[in-house]
Biopython code that builds the backbone (N, CA, C, O; Angstrom):
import numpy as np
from Bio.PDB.StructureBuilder import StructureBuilder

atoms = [
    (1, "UNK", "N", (0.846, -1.171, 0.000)),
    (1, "UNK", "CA", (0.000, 0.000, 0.000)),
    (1, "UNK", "C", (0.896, 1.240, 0.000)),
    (1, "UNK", "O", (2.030, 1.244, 0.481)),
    (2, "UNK", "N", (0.124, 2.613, -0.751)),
    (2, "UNK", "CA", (1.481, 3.380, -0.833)),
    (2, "UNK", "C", (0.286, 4.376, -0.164)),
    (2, "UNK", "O", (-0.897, 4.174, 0.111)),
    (3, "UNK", "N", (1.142, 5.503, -0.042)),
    (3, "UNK", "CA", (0.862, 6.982, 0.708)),
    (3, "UNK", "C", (1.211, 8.068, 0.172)),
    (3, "UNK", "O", (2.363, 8.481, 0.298)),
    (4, "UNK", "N", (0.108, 8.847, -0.652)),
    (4, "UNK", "CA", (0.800, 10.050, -1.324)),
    (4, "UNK", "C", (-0.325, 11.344, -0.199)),
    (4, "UNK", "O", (-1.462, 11.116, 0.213)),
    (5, "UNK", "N", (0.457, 12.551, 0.014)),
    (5, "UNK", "CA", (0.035, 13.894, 0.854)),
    (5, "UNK", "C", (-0.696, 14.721, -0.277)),
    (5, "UNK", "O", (-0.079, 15.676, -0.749)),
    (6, "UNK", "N", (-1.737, 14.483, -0.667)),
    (6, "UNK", "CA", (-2.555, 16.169, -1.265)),
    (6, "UNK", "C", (-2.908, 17.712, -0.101)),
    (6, "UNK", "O", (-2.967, 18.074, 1.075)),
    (7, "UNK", "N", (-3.037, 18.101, -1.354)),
    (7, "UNK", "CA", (-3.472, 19.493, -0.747)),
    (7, "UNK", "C", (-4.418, 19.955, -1.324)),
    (7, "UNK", "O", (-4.480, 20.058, -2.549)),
    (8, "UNK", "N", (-5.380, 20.336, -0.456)),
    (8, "UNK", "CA", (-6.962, 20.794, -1.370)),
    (8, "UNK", "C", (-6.504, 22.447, -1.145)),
    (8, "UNK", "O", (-6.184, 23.046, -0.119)),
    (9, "UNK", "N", (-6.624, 22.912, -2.596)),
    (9, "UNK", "CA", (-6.325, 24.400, -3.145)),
    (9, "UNK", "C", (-7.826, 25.238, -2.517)),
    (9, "UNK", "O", (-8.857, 24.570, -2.444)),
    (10, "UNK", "N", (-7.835, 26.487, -2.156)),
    (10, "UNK", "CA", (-8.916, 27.722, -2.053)),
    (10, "UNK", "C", (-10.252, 26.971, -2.991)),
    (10, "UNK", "O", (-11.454, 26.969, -2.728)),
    (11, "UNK", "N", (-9.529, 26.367, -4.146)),
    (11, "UNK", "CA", (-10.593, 26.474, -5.515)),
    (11, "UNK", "C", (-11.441, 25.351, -5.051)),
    (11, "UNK", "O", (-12.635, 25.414, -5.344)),
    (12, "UNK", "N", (-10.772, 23.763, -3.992)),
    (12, "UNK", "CA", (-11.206, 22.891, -3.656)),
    (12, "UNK", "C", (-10.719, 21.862, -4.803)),
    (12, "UNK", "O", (-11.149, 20.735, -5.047)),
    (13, "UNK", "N", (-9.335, 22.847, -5.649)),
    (13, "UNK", "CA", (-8.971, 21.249, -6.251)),
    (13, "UNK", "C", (-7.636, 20.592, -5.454)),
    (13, "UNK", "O", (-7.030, 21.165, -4.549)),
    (14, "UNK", "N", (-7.268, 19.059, -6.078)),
    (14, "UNK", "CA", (-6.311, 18.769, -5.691)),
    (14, "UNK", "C", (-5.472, 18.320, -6.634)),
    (14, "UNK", "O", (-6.041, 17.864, -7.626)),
    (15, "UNK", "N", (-4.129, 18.302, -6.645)),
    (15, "UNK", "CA", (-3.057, 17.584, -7.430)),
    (15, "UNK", "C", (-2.821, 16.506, -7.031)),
    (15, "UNK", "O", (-2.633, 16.377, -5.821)),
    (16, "UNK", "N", (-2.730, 15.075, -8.115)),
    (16, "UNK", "CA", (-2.131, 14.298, -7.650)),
    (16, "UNK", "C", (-0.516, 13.713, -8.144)),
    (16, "UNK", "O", (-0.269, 13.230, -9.249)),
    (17, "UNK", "N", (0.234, 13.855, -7.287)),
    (17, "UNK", "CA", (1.698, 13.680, -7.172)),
    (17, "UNK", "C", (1.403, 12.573, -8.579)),
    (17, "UNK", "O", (0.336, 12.012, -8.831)),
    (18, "UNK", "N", (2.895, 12.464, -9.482)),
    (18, "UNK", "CA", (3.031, 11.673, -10.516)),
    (18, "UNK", "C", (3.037, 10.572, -9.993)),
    (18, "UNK", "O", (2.297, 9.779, -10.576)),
    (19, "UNK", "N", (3.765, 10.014, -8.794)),
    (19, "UNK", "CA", (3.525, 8.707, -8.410)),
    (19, "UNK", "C", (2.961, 8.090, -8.435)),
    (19, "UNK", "O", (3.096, 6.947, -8.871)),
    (20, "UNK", "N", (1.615, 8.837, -7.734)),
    (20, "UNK", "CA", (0.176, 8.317, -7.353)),
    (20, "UNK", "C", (-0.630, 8.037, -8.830)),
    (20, "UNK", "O", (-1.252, 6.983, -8.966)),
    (21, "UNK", "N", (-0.560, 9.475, -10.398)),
    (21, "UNK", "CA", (-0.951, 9.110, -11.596)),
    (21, "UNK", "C", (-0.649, 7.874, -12.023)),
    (21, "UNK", "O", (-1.552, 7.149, -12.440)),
    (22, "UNK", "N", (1.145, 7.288, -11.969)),
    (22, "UNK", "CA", (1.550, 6.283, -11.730)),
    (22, "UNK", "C", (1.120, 5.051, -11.571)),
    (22, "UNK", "O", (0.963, 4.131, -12.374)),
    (23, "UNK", "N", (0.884, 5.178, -10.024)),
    (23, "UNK", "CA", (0.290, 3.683, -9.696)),
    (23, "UNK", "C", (-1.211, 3.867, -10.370)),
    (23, "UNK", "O", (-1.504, 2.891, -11.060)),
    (24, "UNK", "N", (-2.189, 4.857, -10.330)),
    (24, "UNK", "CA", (-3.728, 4.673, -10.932)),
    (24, "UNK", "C", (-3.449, 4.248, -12.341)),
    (24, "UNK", "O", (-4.415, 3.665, -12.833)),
    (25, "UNK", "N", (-2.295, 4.378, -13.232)),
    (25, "UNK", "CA", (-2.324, 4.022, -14.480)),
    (25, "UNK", "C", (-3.178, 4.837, -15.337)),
    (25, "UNK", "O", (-3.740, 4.533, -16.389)),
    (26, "UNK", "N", (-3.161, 6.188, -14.529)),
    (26, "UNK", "CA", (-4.143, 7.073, -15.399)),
    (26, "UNK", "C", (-2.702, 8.165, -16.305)),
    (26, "UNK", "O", (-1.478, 8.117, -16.186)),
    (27, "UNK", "N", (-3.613, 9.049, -17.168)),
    (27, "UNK", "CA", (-2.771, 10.262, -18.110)),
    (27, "UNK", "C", (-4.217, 11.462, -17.774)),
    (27, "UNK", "O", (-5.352, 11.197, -17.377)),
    (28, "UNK", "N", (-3.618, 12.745, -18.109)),
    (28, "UNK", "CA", (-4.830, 13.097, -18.237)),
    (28, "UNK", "C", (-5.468, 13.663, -19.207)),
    (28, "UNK", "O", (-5.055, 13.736, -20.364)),
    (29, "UNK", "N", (-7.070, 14.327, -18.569)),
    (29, "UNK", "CA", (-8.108, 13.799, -19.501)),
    (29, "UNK", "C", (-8.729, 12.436, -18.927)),
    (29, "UNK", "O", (-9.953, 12.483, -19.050)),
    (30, "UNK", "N", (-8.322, 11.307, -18.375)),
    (30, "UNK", "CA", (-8.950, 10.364, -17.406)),
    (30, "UNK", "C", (-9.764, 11.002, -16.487)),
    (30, "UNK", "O", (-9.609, 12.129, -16.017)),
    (31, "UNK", "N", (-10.853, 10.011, -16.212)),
    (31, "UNK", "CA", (-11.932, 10.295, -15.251)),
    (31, "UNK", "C", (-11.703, 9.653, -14.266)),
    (31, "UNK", "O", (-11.697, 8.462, -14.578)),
    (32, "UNK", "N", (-11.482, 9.815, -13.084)),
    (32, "UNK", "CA", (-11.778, 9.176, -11.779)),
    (32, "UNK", "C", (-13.146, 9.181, -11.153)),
    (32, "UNK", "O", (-14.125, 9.894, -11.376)),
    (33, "UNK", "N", (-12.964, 8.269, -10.375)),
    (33, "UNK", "CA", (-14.538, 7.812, -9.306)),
    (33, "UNK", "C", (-13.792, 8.466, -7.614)),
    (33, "UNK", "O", (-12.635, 8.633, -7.228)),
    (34, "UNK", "N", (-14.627, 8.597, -7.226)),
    (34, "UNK", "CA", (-14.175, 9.449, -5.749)),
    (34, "UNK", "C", (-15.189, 8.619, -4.982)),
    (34, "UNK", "O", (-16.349, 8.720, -5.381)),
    (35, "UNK", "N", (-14.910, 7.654, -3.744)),
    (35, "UNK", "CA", (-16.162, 7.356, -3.154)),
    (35, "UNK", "C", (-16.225, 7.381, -1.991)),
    (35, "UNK", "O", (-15.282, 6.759, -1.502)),
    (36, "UNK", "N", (-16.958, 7.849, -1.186)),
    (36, "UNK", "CA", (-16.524, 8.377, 0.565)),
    (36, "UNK", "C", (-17.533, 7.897, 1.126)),
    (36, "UNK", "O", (-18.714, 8.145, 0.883)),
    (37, "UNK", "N", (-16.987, 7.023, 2.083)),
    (37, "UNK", "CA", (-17.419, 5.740, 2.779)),
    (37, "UNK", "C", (-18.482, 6.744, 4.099)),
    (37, "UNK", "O", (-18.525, 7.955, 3.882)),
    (38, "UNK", "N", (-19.072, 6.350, 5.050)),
    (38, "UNK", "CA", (-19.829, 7.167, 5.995)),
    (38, "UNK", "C", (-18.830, 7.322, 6.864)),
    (38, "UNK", "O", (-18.734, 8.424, 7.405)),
    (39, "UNK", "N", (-17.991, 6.409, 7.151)),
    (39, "UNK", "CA", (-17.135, 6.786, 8.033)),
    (39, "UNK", "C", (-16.134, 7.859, 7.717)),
    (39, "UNK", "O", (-15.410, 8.294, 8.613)),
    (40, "UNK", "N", (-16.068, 8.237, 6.671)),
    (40, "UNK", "CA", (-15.440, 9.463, 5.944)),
    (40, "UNK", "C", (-14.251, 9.016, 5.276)),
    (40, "UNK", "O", (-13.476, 9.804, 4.734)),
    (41, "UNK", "N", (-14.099, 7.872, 5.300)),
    (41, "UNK", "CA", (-12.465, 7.323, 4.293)),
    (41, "UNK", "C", (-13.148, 7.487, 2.839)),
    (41, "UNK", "O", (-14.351, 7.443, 2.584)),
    (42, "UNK", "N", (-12.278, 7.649, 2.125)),
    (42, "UNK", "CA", (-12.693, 8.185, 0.275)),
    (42, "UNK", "C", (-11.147, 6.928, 0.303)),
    (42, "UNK", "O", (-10.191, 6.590, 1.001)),
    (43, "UNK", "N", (-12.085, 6.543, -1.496)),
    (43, "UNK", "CA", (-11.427, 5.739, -2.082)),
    (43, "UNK", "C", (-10.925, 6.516, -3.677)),
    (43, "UNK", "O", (-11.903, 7.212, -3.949)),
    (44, "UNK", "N", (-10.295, 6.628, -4.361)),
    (44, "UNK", "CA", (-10.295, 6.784, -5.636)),
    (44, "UNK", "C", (-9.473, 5.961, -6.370)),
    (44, "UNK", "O", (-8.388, 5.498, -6.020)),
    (45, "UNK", "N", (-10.269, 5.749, -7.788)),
    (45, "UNK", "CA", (-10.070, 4.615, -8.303)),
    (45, "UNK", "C", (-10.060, 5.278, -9.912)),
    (45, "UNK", "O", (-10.309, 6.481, -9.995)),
    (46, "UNK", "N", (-9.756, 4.453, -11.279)),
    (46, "UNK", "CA", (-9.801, 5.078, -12.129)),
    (46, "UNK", "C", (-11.134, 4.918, -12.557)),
    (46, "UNK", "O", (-11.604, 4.289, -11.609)),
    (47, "UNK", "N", (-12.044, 5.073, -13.359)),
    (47, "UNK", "CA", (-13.487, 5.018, -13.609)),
    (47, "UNK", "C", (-13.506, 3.714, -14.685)),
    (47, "UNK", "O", (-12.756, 3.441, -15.622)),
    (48, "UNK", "N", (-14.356, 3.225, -14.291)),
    (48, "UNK", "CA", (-14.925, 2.062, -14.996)),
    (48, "UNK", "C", (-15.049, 2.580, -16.436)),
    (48, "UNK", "O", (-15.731, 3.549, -16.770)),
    (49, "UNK", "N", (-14.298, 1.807, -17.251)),
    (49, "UNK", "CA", (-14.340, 2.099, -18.717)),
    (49, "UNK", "C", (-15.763, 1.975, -19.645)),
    (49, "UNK", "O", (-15.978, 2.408, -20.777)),
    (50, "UNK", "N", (-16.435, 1.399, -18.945)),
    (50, "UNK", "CA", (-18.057, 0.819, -19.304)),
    (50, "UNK", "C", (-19.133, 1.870, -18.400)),
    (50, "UNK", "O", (-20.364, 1.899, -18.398)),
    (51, "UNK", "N", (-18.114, 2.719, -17.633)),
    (51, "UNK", "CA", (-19.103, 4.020, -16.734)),
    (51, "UNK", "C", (-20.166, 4.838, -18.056)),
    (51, "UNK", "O", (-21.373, 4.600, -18.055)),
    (52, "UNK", "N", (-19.612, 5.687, -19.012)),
    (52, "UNK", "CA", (-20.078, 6.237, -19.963)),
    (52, "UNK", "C", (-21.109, 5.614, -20.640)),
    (52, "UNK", "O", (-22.102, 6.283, -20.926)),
    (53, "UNK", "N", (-21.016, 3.932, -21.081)),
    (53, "UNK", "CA", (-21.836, 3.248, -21.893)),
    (53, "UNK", "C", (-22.918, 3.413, -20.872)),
    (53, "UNK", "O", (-24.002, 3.895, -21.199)),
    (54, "UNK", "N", (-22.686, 3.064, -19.754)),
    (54, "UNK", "CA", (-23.984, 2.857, -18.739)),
    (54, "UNK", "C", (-24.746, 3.615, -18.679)),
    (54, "UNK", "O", (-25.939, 3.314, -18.694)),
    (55, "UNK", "N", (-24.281, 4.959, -18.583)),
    (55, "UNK", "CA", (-24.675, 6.251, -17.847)),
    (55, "UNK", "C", (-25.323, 6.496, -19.180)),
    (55, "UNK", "O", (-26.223, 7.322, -19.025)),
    (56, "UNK", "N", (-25.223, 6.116, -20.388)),
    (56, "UNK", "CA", (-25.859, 6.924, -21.712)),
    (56, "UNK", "C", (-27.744, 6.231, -21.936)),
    (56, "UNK", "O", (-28.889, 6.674, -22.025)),
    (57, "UNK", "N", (-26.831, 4.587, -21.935)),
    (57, "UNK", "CA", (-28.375, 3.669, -21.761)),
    (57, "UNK", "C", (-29.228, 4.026, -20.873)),
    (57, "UNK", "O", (-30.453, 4.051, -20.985)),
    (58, "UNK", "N", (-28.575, 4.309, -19.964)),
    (58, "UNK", "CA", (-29.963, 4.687, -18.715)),
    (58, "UNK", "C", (-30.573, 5.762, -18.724)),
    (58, "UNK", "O", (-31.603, 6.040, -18.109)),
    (59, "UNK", "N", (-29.568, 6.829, -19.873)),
    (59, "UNK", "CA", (-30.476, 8.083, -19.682)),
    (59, "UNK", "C", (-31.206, 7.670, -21.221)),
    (59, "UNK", "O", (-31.875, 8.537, -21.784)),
    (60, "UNK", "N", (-31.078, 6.642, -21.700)),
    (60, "UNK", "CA", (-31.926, 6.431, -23.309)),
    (60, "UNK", "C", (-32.997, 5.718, -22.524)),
    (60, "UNK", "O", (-34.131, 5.953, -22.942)),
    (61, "UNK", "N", (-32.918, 4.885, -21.467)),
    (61, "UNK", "CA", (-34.345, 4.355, -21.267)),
    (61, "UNK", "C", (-34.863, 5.509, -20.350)),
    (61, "UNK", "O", (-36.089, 5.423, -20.418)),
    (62, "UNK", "N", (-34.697, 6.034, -19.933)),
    (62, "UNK", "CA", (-35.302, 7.108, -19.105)),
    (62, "UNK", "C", (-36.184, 7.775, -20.181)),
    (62, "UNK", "O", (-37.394, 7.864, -19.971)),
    (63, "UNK", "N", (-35.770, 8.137, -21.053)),
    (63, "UNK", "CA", (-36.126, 8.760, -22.221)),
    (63, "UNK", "C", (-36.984, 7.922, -23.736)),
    (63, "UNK", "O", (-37.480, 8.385, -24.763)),
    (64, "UNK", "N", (-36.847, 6.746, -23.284)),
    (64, "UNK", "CA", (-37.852, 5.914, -24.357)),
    (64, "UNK", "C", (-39.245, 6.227, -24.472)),
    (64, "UNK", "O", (-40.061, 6.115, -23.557)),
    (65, "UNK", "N", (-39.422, 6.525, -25.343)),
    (65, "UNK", "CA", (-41.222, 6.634, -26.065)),
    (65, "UNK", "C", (-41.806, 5.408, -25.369)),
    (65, "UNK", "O", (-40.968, 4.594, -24.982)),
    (66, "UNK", "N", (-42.745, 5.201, -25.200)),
    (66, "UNK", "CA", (-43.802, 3.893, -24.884)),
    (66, "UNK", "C", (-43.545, 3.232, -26.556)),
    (66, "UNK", "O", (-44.103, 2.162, -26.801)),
    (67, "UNK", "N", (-43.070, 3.606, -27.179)),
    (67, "UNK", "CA", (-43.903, 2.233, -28.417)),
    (67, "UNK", "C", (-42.474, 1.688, -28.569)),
    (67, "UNK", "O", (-42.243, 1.169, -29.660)),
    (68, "UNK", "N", (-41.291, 1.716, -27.509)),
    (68, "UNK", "CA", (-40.349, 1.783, -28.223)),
    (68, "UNK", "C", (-40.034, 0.833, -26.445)),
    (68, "UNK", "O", (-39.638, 1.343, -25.397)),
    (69, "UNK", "N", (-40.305, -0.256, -26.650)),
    (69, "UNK", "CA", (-40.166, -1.394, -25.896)),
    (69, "UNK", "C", (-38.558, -1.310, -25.175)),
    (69, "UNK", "O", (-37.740, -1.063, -26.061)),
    (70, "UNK", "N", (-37.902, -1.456, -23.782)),
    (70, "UNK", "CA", (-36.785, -1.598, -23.743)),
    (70, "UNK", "C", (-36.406, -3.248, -24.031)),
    (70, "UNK", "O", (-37.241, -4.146, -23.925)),
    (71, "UNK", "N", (-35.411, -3.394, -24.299)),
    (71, "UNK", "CA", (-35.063, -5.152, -24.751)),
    (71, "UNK", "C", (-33.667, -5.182, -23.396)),
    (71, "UNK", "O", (-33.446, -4.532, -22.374)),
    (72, "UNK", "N", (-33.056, -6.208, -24.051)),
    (72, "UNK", "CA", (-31.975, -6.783, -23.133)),
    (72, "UNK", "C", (-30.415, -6.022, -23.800)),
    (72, "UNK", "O", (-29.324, -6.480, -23.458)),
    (73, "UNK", "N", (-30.530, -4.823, -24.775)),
    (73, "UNK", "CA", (-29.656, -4.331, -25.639)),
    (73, "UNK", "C", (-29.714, -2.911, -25.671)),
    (73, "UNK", "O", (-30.382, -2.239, -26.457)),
    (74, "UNK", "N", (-28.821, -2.414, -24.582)),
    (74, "UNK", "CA", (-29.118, -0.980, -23.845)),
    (74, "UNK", "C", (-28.772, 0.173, -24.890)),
    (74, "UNK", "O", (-29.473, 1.162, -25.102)),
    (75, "UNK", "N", (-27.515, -0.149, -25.525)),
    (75, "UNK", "CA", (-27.092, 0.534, -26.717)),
    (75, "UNK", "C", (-27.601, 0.839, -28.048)),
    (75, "UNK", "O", (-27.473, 1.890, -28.677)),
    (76, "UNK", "N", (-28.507, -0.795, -28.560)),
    (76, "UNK", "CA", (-29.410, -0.891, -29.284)),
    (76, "UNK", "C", (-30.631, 0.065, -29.060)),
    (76, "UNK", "O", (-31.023, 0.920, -29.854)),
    (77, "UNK", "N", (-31.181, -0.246, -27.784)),
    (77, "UNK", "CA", (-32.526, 0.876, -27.538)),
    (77, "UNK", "C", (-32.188, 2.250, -27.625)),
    (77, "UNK", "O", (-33.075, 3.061, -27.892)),
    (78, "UNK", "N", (-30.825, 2.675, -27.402)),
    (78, "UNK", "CA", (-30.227, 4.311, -27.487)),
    (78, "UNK", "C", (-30.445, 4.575, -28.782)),
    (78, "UNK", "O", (-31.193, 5.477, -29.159)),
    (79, "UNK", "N", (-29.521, 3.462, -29.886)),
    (79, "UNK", "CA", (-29.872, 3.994, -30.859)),
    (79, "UNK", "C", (-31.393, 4.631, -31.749)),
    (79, "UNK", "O", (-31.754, 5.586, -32.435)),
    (80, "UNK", "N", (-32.004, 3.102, -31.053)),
    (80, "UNK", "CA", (-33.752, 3.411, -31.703)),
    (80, "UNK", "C", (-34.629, 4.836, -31.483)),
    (80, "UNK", "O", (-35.433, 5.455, -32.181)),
    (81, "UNK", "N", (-33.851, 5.092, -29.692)),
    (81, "UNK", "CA", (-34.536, 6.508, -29.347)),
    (81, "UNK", "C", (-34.070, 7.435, -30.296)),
    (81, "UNK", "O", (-34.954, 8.051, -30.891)),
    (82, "UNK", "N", (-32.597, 7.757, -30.663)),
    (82, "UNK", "CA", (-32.064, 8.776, -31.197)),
    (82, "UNK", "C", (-32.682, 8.793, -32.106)),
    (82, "UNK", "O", (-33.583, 9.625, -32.218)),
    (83, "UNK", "N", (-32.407, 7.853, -33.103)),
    (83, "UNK", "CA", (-33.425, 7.652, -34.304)),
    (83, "UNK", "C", (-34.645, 8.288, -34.609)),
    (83, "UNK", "O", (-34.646, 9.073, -35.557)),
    (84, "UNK", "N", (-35.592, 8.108, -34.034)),
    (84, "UNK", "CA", (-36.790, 8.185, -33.361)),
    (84, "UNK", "C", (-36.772, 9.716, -32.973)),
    (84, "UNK", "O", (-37.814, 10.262, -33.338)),
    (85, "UNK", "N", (-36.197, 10.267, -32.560)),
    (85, "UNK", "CA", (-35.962, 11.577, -31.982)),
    (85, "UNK", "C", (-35.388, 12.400, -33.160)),
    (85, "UNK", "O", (-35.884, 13.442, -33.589)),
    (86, "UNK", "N", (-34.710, 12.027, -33.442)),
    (86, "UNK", "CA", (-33.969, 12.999, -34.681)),
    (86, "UNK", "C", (-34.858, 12.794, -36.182)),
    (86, "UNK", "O", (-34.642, 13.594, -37.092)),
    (87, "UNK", "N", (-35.591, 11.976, -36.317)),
    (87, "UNK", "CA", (-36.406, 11.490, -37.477)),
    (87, "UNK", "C", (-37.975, 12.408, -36.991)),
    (87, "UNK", "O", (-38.967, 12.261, -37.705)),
    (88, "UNK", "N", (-38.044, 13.355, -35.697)),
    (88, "UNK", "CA", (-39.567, 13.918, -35.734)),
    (88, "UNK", "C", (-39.044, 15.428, -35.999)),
    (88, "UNK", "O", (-39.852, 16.348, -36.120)),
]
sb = StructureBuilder()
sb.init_structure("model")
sb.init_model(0)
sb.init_chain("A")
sb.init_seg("    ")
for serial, (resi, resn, name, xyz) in enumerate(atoms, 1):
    if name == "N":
        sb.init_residue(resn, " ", resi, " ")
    sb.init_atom(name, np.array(xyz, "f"), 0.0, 1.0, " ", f" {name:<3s}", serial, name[0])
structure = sb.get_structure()
């Protein structure tokens, strides 16, 4: 386990030491996940590469017409909405 010291800036951002970019295996432009437990420990991690796909399907079924059935093909139904949306 390693130990890197931040500093939260006036603005409320922080830098993270190259080490720490390092071990996350991130560059940037990467998205991180921040997750803070109740007991107040925060984890950060690099973001699930499948975060974006998720987050798009769910806002396409949120957004599905009634005639426009959801199936087992989250990406598929995005497309049908867009479709559907950009075709009125």
């Amino acid at each position: 386990m390693q130990h890197f010291a931040l500093t939260l800036t006036p603005e409320g951002q922080v830098t993270l030491p190259a080490e720490a970019r390092d071990a996350l295996g991130i560059a940037p432009g990467e998205k991180l996940s921040l997750v803070v437990n109740d007991d107040g420990r925060a984890t950060l991690a690099k973001q699930d590469p499948l975060h974006d796909l998720r987050s798009i399907a769910h806002r396409a079924r949120a957004r599905a017409r009634p005639s426009i059935t959801p199936s087992d093909d989250p990406i598929g139904d995005y497309l049908l909405v867009e479709d559907a949306r950009t075709k009125s």
